[in-house]
N, C-alpha and C positions, 0 to 999 in steps of 0.2 A: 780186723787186720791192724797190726803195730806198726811203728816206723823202725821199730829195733828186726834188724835178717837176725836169720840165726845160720849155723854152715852148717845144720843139720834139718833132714827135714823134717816137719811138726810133728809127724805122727811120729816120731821118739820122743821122751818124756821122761823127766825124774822127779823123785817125790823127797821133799826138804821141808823139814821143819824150820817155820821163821816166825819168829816169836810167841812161838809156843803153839801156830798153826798147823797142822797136817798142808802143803798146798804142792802140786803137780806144777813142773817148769820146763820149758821144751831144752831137750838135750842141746847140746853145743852155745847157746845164748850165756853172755856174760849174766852175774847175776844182781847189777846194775841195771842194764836192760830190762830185765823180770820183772827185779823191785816196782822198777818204777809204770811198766805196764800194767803189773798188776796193781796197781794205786798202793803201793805198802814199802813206802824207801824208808821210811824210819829218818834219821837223817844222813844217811845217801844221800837225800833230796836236795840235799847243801852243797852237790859237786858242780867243779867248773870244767873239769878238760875232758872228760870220762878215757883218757887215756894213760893214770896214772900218776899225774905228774904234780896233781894241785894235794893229792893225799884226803879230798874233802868226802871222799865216799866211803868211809872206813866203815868196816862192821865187823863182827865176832863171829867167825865160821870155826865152828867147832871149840868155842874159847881162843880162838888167836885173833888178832888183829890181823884185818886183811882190806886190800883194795877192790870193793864191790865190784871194779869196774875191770878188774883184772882176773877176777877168779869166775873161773868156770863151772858150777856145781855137776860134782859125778855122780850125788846121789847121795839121800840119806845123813847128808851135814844138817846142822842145828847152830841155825842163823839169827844174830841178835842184832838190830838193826839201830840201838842207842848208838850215842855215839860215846866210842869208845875213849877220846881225849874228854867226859863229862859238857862239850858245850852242847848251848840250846844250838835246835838248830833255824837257821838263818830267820825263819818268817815268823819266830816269834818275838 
């Protein structure tokens, strides 16, 4: 069990490419939540508000820059978890 809810329940499920993964992620959960359950935020891992505001969880969904922590995967995006402004991220 996570600390991240989701507003759907587990047995729904979508399949997303993130860094070149095949990986299954429960429907309706942010895909900041995910990232980082699943141990794979890439640097997401750098975020401070997870509500949008600090902008540190940015990742490429589908080639766009986007707020890990605001998007919802529907299925089938192709997630790149660098960070998209080129910095290292925080822990190294």
């Amino acid at each position: 069990m996570t600390a991240f809810r989701s507003i759907v329940s587990p047995d729904k499920h979508v399949t997303l490419t993130v860094d070149g993964k095949s990986v299954t992620a429960p429907r309706g959960q942010s895909l900041l939540a995910f990232l980082l359950a699943a141990g794979m935020p890439g640097a997401a891992a750098d975020f401070h508000c997870a509500i949008g505001q600090c902008q540190r969880c940015l990742v490429r969904v589908d080639g766009k820059v986007r707020a890990a922590c605001l998007t919802v995967p529907q299925g089938g995006e192709t997630i790149d978890t660098g960070a998209p402004d080129g910095r290292s991220p925080a822990w190294i």
